[in-house]
MIDOSE-1310 file (N, C-alpha, C; in nm, 2 decimals, decimal comma, always signed):
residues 88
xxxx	-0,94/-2,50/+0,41/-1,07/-2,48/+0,48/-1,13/-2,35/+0,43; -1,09/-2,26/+0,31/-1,16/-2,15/+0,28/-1,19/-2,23/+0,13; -1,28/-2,11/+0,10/-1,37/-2,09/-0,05/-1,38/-1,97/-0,06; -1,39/-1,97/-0,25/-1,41/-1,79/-0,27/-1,59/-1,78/-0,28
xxxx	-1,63/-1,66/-0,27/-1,77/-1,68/-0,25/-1,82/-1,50/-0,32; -1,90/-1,55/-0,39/-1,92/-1,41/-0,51/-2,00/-1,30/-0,39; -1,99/-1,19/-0,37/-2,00/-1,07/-0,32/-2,14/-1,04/-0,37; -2,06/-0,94/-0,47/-2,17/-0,86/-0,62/-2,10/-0,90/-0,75
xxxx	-2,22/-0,89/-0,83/-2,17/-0,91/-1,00/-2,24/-0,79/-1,02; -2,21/-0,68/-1,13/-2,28/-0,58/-1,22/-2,24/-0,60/-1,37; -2,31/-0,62/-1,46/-2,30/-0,66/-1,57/-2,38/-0,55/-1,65; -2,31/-0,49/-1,75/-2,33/-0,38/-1,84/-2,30/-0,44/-1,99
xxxx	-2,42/-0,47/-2,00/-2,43/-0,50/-2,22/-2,44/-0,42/-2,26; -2,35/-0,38/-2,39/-2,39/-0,28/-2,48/-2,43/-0,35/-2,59; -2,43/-0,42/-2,68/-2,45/-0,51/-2,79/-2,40/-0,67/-2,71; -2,53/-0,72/-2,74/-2,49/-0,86/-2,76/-2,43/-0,94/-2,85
xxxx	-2,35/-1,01/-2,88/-2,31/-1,08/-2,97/-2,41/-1,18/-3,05; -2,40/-1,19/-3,17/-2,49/-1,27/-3,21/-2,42/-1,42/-3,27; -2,48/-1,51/-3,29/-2,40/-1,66/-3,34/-2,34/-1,61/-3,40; -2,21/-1,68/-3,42/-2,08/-1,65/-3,55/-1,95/-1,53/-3,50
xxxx	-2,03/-1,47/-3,41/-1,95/-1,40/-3,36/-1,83/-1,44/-3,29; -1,69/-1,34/-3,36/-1,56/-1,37/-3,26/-1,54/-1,29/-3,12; -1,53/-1,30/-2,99/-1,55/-1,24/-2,93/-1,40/-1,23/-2,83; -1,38/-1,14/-2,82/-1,28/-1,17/-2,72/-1,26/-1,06/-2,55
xxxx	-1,21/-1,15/-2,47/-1,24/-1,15/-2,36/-1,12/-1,12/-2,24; -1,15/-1,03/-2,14/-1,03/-1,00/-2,06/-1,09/-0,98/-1,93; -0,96/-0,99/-1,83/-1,03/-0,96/-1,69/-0,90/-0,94/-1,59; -0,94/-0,90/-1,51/-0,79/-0,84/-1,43/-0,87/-0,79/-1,30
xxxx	-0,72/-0,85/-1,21/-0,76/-0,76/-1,03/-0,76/-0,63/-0,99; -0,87/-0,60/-1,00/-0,83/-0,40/-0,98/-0,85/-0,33/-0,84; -0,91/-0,44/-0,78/-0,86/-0,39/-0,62/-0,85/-0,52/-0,48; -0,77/-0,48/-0,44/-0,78/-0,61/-0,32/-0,76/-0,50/-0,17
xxxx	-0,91/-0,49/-0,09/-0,89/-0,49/+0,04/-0,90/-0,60/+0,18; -0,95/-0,54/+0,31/-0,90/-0,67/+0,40/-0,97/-0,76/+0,35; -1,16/-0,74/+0,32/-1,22/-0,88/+0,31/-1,25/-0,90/+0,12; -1,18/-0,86/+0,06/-1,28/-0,87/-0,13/-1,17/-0,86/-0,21
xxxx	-1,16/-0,91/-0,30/-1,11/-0,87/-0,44/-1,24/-0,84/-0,53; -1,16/-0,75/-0,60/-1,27/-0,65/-0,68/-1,24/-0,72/-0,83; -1,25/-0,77/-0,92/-1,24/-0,82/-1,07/-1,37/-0,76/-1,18; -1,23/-0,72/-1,29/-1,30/-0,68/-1,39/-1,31/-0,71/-1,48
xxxx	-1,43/-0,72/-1,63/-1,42/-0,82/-1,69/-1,43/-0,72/-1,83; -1,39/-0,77/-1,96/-1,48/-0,68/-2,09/-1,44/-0,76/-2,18; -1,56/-0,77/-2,28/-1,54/-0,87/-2,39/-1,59/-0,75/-2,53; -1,50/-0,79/-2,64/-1,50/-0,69/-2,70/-1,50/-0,77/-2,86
xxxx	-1,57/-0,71/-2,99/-1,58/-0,78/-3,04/-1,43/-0,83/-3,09; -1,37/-0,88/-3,15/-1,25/-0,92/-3,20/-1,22/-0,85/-3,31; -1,24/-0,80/-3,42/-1,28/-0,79/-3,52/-1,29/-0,61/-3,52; -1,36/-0,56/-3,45/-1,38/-0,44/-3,47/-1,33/-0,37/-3,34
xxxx	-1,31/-0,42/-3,25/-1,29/-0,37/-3,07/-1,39/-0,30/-3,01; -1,54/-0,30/-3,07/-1,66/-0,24/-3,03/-1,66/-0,33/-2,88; -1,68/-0,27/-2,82/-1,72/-0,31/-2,66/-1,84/-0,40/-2,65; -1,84/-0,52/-2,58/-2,00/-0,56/-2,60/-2,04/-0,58/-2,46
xxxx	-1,97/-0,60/-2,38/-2,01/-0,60/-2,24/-1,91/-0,56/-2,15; -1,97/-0,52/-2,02/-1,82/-0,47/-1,87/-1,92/-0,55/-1,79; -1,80/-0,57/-1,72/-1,88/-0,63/-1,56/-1,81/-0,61/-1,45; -1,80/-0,62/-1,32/-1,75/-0,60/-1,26/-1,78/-0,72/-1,08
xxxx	-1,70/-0,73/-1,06/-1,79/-0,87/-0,94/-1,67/-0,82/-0,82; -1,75/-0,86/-0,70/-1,68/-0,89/-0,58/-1,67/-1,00/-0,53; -1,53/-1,01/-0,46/-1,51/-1,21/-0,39/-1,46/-1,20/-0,29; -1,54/-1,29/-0,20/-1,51/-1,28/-0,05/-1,41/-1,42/-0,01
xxxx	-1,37/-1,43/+0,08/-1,31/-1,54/+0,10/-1,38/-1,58/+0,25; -1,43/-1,74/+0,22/-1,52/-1,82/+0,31/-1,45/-1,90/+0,38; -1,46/-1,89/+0,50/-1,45/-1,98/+0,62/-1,54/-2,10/+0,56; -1,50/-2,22/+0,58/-1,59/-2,34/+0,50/-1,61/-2,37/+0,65
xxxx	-1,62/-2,40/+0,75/-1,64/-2,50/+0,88/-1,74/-2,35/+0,95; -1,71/-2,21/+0,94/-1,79/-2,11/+1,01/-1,89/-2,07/+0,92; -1,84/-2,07/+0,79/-1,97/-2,00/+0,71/-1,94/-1,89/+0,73; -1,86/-1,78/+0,75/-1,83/-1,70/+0,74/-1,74/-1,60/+0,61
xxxx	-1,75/-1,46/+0,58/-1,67/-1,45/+0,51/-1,52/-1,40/+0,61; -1,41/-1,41/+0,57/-1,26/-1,39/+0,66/-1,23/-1,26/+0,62; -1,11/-1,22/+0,64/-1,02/-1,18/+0,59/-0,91/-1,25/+0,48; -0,90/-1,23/+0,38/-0,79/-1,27/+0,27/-0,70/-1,27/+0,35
xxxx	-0,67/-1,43/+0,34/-0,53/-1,48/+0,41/-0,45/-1,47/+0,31; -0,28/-1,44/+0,42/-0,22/-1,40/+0,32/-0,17/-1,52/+0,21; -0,18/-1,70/+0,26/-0,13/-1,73/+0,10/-0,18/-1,68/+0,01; -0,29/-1,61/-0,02/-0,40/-1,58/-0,12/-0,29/-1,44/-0,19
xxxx	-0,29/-1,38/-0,05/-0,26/-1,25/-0,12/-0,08/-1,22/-0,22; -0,02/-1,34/-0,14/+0,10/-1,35/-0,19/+0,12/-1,42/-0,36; +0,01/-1,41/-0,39/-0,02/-1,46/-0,51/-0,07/-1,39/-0,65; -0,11/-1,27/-0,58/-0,20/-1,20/-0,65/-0,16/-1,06/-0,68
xxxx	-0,15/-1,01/-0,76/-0,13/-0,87/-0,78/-0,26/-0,82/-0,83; -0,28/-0,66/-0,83/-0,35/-0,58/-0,85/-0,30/-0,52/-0,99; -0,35/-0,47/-1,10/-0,36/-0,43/-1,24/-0,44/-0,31/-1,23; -0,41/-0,21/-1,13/-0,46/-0,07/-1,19/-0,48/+0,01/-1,32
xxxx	-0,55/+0,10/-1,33/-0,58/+0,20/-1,45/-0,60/+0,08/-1,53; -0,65/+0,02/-1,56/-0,67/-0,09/-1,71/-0,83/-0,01/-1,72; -0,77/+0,03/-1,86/-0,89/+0,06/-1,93/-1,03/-0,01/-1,97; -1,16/+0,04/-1,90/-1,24/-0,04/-2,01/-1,28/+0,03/-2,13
């Protein structure tokens, strides 16, 4: 009876990728309080490890029948760890 339901997204380009390009991509939980997980994203070229974008988003967890956002029940939480200090 829940759904995850996007918060905020902040998205920081530094170079776009252009066709042909190898790109590669990471993302990890860098914080969980009562109502959000916090996730972080960076794609970087493959090739050279030049940064091409960060982002950063928040997720709420939805009541589907209230429309509401909850509190992160704990199956959710017993599932999930947090990945501090990860560098972007």
């Amino acid at each position: 009876g829940v759904s995850w339901v996007l918060s905020r997204l902040r998205i920081d380009i530094f170079q776009p990728p252009i066709f042909g390009d190898v790109v590669r991509g990471s993302t990890w939980l860098s914080a969980i309080d009562k109502y959000f997980y916090h996730r972080q994203f960076q794609y970087v070229a493959a090739y050279t490890g030049q940064p091409l974008l960060t982002a950063s988003s928040v997720w709420g967890v939805l009541d589907v029948a209230s429309r509401r956002v909850v509190p992160v029940p704990d199956f959710i939480r017993e599932k999930t760890a947090v990945h501090p200090g990860h560098a972007l």
